[in-house]
N, C-alpha and C positions, 0 to 999 in steps of 0.2 A: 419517506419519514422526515418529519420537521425536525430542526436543529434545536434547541434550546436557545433560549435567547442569549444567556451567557456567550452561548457559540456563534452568534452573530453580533451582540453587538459591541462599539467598541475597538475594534479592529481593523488593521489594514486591509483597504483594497488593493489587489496590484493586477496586471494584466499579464500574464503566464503564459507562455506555449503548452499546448495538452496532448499528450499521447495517450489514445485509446486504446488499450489489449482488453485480450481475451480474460485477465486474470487482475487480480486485486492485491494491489500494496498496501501494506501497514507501515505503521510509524517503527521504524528501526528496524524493517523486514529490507533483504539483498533482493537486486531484481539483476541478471544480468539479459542484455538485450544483442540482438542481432540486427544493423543497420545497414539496409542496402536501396531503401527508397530517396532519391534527394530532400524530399521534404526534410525527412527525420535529420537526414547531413546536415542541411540547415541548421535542426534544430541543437544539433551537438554543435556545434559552432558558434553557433551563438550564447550557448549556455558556457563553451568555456571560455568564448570573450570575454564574457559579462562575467564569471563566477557566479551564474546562478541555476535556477533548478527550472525542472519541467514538472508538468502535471501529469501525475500517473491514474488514468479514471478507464472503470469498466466499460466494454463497448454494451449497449443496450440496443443497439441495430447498427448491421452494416459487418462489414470485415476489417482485421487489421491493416492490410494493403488494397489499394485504389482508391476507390472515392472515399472523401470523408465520414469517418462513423459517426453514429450520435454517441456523445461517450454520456453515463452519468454525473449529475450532479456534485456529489462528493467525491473525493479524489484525494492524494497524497502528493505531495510533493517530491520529487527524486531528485537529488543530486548525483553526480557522475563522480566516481572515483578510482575510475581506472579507462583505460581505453589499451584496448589489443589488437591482434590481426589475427582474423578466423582461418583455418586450413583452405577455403575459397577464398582467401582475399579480399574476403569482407571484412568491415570495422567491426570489431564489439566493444561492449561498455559494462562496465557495469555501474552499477547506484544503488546508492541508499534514501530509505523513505525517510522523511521526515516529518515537517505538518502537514496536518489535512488541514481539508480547504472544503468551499463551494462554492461553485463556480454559475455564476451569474448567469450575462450576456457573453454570448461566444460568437465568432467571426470567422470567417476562412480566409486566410491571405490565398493572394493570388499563387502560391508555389503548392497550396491546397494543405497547408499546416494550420490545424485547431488553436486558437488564441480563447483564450476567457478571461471574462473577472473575475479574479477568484476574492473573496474574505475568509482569512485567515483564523484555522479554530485553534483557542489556548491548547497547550498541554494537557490531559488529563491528570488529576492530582495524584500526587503520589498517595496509594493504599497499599496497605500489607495484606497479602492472601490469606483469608480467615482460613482456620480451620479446616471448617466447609470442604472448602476446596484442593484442600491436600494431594486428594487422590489426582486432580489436573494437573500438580507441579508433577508428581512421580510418572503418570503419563508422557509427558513431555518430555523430561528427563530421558523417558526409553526413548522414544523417537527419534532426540538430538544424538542418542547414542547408535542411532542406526544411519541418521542421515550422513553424520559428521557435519565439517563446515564451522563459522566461525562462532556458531550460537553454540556450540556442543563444548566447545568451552570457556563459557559463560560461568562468574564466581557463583556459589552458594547465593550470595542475597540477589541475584537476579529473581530467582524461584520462589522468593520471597516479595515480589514486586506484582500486585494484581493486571495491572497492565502489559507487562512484560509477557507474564505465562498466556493471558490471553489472547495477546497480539501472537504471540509466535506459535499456541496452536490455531488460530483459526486458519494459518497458512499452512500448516503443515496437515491439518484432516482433511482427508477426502471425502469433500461436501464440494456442492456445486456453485458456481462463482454468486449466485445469488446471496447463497447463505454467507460469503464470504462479505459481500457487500453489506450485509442486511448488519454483519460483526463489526465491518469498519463505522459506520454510523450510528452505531450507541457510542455514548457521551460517557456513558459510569461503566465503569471498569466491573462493578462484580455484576450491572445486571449484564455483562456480556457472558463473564463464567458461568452465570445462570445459563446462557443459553447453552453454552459446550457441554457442562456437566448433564440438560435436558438429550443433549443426542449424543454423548458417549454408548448410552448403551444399544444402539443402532450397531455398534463397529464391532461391540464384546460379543451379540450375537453371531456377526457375521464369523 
């Protein structure tokens, strides 16, 4: 799916290290990760030399460890905001997503870590959830009430934010990482509700 042009032009290029999983980040979605390949070492490393962030892009072939994947095109940006020590004595991290991006030309450094270029997409504008969509904020609501976590206590006017309730159920439905992809790269925020409120009744069946 093509970007709007808004979303490309106009904007910083930069050159990003890229992490390819299996799953898809949103903007203001928690990823926490498990590092135990040096590449990735590298790349925490260098992100908290620099204060800066990685690229979080769905893998579209290939696995998360060994050779490099192909990741997709669009992608999040993650910052690291924590770093711990796993019960094995691995690092973890966690991060928060930020902007998305798309990512150009990519390269593989020689330690086998995904670099691109990414340009940088604006903010979605702030919208207030019509009406319409009500029944997605009170969805959500049960859900954060189930998952807990730091969304679940999230003020009233979150729920009142088109972006917000979309972002944080396309990660929280069990849909497959396609559909989740397919969520992060619409640009307007209610045709995305359009699509949630299209497959709610998939789940009320089940």
């Amino acid at each position: 799916m093509n970007a709007p042009a808004a979303y490309t032009a106009g904007v910083n290029q930069d050159d990003i290290p890229l992490f390819p999983l299996n799953t898809v980040l949103f903007p203001g979605g928690l990823l926490s990760l498990r590092i135990f390949e040096p590449r990735y070492l590298d790349l925490v490393r260098e992100c908290s030399r620099n204060d800066s962030g990685f690229g979080v892009c769905l893998i579209l072939a290939g696995r998360e460890s060994g050779e490099p994947a192909t990741p997709a095109a669009v992608g999040t940006v993650a910052r690291i905001e924590d770093f711990y020590s796993l019960p094995d004595g691995l690092l973890g991290i966690r991060a928060r997503g930020g902007r998305r991006f798309r990512a150009g030309a990519t390269r593989v450094r020689d330690n086998g870590l995904v670099h691109g270029q990414v340009r940088w997409w604006p903010d979605e504008p702030a919208v207030a959830l019509p009406p319409e969509y009500s029944l997605l904020a009170l969805i959500l609501e049960r859900l954060l009430e189930q998952v807990g976590g730091e969304h679940a206590q999230a003020g009233r006017r979150r729920f009142d934010d088109a972006s917000w309730v979309g972002f944080r159920l396309a990660e929280l439905l069990p849909v497959q990482p396609a559909e989740r992809q397919h969520w992060l790269q619409l640009t307007d925020p209610l045709q995305r509700l359009d699509g949630l409120m299209r497959c709610i009744p998939r789940f009320q069946a089940a």
